[in-house]
N, C-alpha and C positions, 0 to 999 in steps of 0.2 A: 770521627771515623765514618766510612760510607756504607750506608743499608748492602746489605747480606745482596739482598737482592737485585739490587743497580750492579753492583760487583759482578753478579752473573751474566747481565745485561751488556756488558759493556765489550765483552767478545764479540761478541755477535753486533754489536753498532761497527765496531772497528771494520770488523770483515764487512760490513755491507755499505760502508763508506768507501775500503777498499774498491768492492766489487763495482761501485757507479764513478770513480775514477779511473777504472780502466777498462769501460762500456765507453765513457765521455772519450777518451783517446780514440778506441775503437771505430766509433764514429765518426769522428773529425780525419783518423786515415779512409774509412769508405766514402766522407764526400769530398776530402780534398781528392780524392782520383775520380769521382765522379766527374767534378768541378773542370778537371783538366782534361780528364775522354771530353768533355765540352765545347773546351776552348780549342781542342786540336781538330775536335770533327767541326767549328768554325770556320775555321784556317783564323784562328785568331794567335797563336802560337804552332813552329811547327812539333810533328812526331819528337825528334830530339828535346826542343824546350820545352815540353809538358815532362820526359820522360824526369827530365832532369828534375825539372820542378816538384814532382813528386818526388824524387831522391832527397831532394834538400829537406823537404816538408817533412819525411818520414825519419829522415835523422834526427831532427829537432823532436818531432813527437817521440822518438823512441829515448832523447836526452829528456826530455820530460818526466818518461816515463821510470828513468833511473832514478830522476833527483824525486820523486813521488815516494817510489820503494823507499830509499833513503831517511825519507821526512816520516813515513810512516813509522820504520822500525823506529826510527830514534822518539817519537811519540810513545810507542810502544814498550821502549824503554825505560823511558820516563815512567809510565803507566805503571809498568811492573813493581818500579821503585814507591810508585806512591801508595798501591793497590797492598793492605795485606793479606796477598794469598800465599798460602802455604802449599808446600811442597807435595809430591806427592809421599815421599819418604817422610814429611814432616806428620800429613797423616795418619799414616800407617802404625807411626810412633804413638801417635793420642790415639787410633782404637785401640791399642795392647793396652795401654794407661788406662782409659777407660774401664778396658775389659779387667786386669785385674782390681779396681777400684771397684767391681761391680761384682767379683766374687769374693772380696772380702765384706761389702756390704751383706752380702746373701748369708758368710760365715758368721758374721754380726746377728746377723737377725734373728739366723739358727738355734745362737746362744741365749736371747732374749726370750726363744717362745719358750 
């Protein structure tokens, strides 16, 4: 079974692996248009073929970016399967448990002094 406290941990890795795979795209569409303002203020490509090329660039980055969402929930599904965290209804249900295990304990005790 995994420490109480990795178990906490491991949201917060997810989400911040999330958030640097979609900085790392982020980036790669600001310099591939960079890359292309470049090549058309060259004349190494014209207006049209940069424009273009940046269309094709940003479909593929934005098909990246789907199968990424994809790979991560399905991870995180996984996750959920292996992690056991309970519900928040599951909860709820062990403080009441708790709580009257803890006022029968007191009624217990009651009797004892």
């Amino acid at each position: 079974m995994m420490d109480g406290h990795l178990s906490e941990l491991i949201p917060d890795l997810v989400k911040g692996l999330w958030t640097e795979a979609q900085s790392a795209i982020s980036r790669a569409e600001t310099q591939v248009g960079s890359f292309v303002t470049k090549l058309v203020e060259r004349g190494s490509v014209s207006r049209e073929e940069g424009m273009q090329a940046v269309d094709e660039i940003l479909k593929h980055l934005q098909k990246n970016r789907e199968e990424m969402a994809g790979y991560f929930e399905n991870k995180l599904q996984r996750l959920d399967r292996m992690l056991p965290v309970p519900s928040k209804g599951e909860v709820e249900e062990l403080k009441g448990r708790v709580e009257k295990i803890k006022e029968r304990l007191d009624r217990l005790a009651e009797r004892i002094k």
